[in-house]
C-alpha positions, 0 to 999 in steps of 0.5 A, spaced: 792 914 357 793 907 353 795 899 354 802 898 353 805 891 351 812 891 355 817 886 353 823 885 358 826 878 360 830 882 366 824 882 371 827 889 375 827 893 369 820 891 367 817 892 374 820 899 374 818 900 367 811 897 369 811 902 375 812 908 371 807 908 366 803 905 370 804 913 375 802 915 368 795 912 368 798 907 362 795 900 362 801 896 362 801 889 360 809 885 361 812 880 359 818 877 360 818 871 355 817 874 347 814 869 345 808 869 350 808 877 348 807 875 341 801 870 342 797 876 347 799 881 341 795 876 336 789 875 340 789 883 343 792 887 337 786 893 337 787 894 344 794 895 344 796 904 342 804 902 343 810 896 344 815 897 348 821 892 348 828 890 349 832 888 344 836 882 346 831 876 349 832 870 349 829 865 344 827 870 339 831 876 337 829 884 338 828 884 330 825 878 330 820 880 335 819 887 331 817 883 325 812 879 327 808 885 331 809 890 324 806 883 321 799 884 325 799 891 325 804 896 322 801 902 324 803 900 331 809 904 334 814 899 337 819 902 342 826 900 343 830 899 350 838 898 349 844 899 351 850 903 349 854 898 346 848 896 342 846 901 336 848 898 331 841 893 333 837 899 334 840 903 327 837 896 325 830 896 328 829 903 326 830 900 319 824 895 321 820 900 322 820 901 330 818 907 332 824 910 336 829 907 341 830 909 348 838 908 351 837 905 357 837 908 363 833 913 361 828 918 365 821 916 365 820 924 363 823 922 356 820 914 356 813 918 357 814 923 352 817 918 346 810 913 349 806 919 347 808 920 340 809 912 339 801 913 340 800 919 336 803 916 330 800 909 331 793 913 332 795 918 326 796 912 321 790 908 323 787 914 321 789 915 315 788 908 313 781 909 314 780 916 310 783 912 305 779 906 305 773 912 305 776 915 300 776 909 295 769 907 297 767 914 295 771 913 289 767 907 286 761 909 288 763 915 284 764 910 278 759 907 279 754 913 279 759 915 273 757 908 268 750 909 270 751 917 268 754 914 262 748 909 261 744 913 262 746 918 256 748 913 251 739 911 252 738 917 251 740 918 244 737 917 238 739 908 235 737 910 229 736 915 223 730 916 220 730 914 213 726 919 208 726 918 201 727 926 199 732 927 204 740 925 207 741 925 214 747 923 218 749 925 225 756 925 229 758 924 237 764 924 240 765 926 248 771 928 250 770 925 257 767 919 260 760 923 260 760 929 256 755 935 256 752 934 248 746 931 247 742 930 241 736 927 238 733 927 231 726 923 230 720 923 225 715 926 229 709 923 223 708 922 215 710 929 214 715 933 220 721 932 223 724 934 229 731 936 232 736 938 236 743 940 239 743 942 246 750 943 250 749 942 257 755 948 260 758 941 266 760 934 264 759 929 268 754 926 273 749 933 273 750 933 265 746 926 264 741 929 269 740 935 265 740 931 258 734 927 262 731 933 264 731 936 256 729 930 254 724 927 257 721 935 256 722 934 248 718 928 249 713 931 253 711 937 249 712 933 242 705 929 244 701 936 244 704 939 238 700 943 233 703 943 227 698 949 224 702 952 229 709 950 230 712 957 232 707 956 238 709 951 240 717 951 239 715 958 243 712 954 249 717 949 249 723 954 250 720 957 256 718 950 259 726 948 258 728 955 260 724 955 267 726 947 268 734 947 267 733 954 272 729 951 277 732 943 277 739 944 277 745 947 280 745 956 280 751 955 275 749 950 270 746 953 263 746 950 256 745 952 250 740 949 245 738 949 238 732 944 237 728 944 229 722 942 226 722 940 219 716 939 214 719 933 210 713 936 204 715 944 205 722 943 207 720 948 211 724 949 217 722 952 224 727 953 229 730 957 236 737 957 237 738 959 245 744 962 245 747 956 241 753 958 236 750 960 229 748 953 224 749 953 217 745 953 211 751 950 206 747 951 199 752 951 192 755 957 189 754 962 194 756 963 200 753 959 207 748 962 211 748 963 218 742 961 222 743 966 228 741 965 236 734 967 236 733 966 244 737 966 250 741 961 254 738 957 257 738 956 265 741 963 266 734 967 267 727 966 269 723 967 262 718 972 264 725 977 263 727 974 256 724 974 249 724 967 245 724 967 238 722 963 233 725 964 227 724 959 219 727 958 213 726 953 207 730 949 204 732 948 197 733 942 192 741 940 194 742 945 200 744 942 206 742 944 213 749 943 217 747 944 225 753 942 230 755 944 238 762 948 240 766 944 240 766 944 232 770 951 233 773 950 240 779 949 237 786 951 236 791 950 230 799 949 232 801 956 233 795 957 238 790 961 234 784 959 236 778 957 229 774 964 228 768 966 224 772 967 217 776 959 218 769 957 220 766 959 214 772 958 209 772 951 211 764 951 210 765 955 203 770 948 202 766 942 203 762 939 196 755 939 196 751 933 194 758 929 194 760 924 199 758 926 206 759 933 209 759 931 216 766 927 214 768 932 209 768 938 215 771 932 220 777 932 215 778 939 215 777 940 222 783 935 223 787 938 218 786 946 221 788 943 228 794 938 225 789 932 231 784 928 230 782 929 238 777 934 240 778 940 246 772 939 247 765 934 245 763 934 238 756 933 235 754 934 229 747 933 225 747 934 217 740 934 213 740 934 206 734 935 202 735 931 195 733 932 188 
């Protein structure tokens, strides 16, 4: 049933007490001297499930005594004896943190059921102190697998931006979490092509950084065999792969959507899938911006062998400026809760300056000032490339 530390310095009332319990199945430990109570208790304190003690005692009060034993373990439930005319000190060892109090005389049916519940309470504590220890070893091995997440996708972007002669290239990140669900990558694949792309992967976190990783390592991968008589081929072969990966290596619910490109740096002819991705921008002065559509399924959500991918190109002219960007760019809200559209969207674009000043701050600027903040819903990444004259 449980060993009972007993505490009374009348040796009657301690013998009865032990007998008792002892009826009971309990494994009764007495004492009639506080102090030694106390040392035993020090040396025996996971073995014992409950106290029960009087209050008056001689060389160290019942409060005194209460103290000491919450000091070594303060999940473990002390029960007190005391006489009627004593309740101011059971009011006050109740304050200390005793489990109950017991009047005496009492009958050994209301000290069995109080020594139960004292137990119980002292096992229920001890219990929820080690789910919380859990809890917190979990919590820091989540952080920590979080900062490797975050390592992991800050090593994945690009750390530096091509420099060609005949063009302007800027990019822009910012996560809304500690571990976001954008990721980009923009690199000159030789003398004459450059590659891009925007994926936004549906969760942040942990399994982000994995899906990053996942189109990452495939971009890589396929880049080593690319044909570049055939370009649209191998942009097709990509999507499928892509498509089939983050279907088959991730979570049932986990989806991205992705525009990636291909750039003739002599041409400026640009091939390009769009899987799902919301339309990008052609920003060409005096006319009005041309939108690149989503030429390819969502990635993840279907097996390839039931879609269609599409490749589609466009060429760049001297001054245009190709403007790509994730959801969070339009994810936005102004302040009577009118979410950024289409017509707001391309009204902001009609309004950015081309060839002054950079467009990425240019549409910044006026996305901060259509939502009256500086911070986004949700993550932004932003890439503009602009063929010079």
């Amino acid at each position: 049933m449980g060993k009972i530390l007993l505490i009374d310095d009348e040796i009657l009332i301690l013998e009865n007490l032990k007998f008792v319990l002892e009826l009971e199945d309990f494994e009764v430990i007495d004492f009639d001297d506080p102090q030694e109570a106390l040392s035993y208790f020090r040396e025996n304190t996971p073995l014992i499930d409950a106290i029960i003690t009087d209050m008056r005692l001689p060389g160290l009060s019942g409060l005194e005594l209460i103290d000491a034993f919450l000091q070594y373990m303060p999940e473990i439930g002390i029960i007190v004896l005391t006489g009627h005319g004593d309740m101011d000190n059971a009011i006050q060892a109740l304050k200390r943190g005793a489990f109950d109090y017991i009047l005496k005389p009492t009958s050994s049916d209301n000290l069995i059921h109080i020594l139960q519940q004292a137990i119980l309470k002292k096992n229920m504590a001890l219990e929820i102190k080690q789910m919380q220890k859990q809890i917190q070893e979990q919590n820091q091995y989540l952080l920590s697998i979080m900062d490797s997440a975050k390592t992991l996708i800050s090593n994945l972007l690009p750390k530096f931006i091509p420099q060609i002669p005949s063009l302007s290239i800027d990019t822009f990140y910012q996560c809304c979490d500690e571990v976001g669900g954008d990721i980009y990558d923009i690199c000159r694949i030789d003398d004459s092509h450059l590659y891009f792309y925007i994926c936004d992967i549906s969760s942040h976190g942990i399994l982000s950084a994995v899906v990053a990783s996942l189109v990452k390592s495939t971009v890589d991968y396929h880049l080593k065999f690319i044909d570049f008589s055939c370009i649209s081929d191998f942009l097709h072969t990509f999507m499928i792969t892509i498509n089939n990966e983050v279907l088959e290596k991730t979570s049932p619910d986990t989806f991205a959507t992705m525009f990636i490109g291909i750039l003739n740096i002599k041409t400026h002819v640009l091939h390009y899938a769009s899987a799902g991705h919301i339309p990008q921008y052609v920003l060409r002065s005096g006319v009005q911006p041309m939108e690149l559509l989503s030429n390819c399924p969502i990635l993840g959500m279907f097996r390839s062998h039931m879609l269609t991918f599409s490749i589609s190109e466009t060429t760049l002219c001297v001054g245009d400026t190709l403007l790509c960007f994730s959801d969070g760019a339009v994810e936005i809200f102004d302040l009577k809760g009118y979410m950024l559209d289409t017509a707001d969207l391309e009204n902001i674009l009609s309004s950015i300056s081309i060839g002054t000043g950079s467009t990425i701050a240019s549409m910044l600027a006026y996305l901060h000032e259509y939502q009256n903040s500086t911070l986004f819903r949700d993550d932004l990444t932003m890439i503009s490339i602009q063929k010079k004259a």
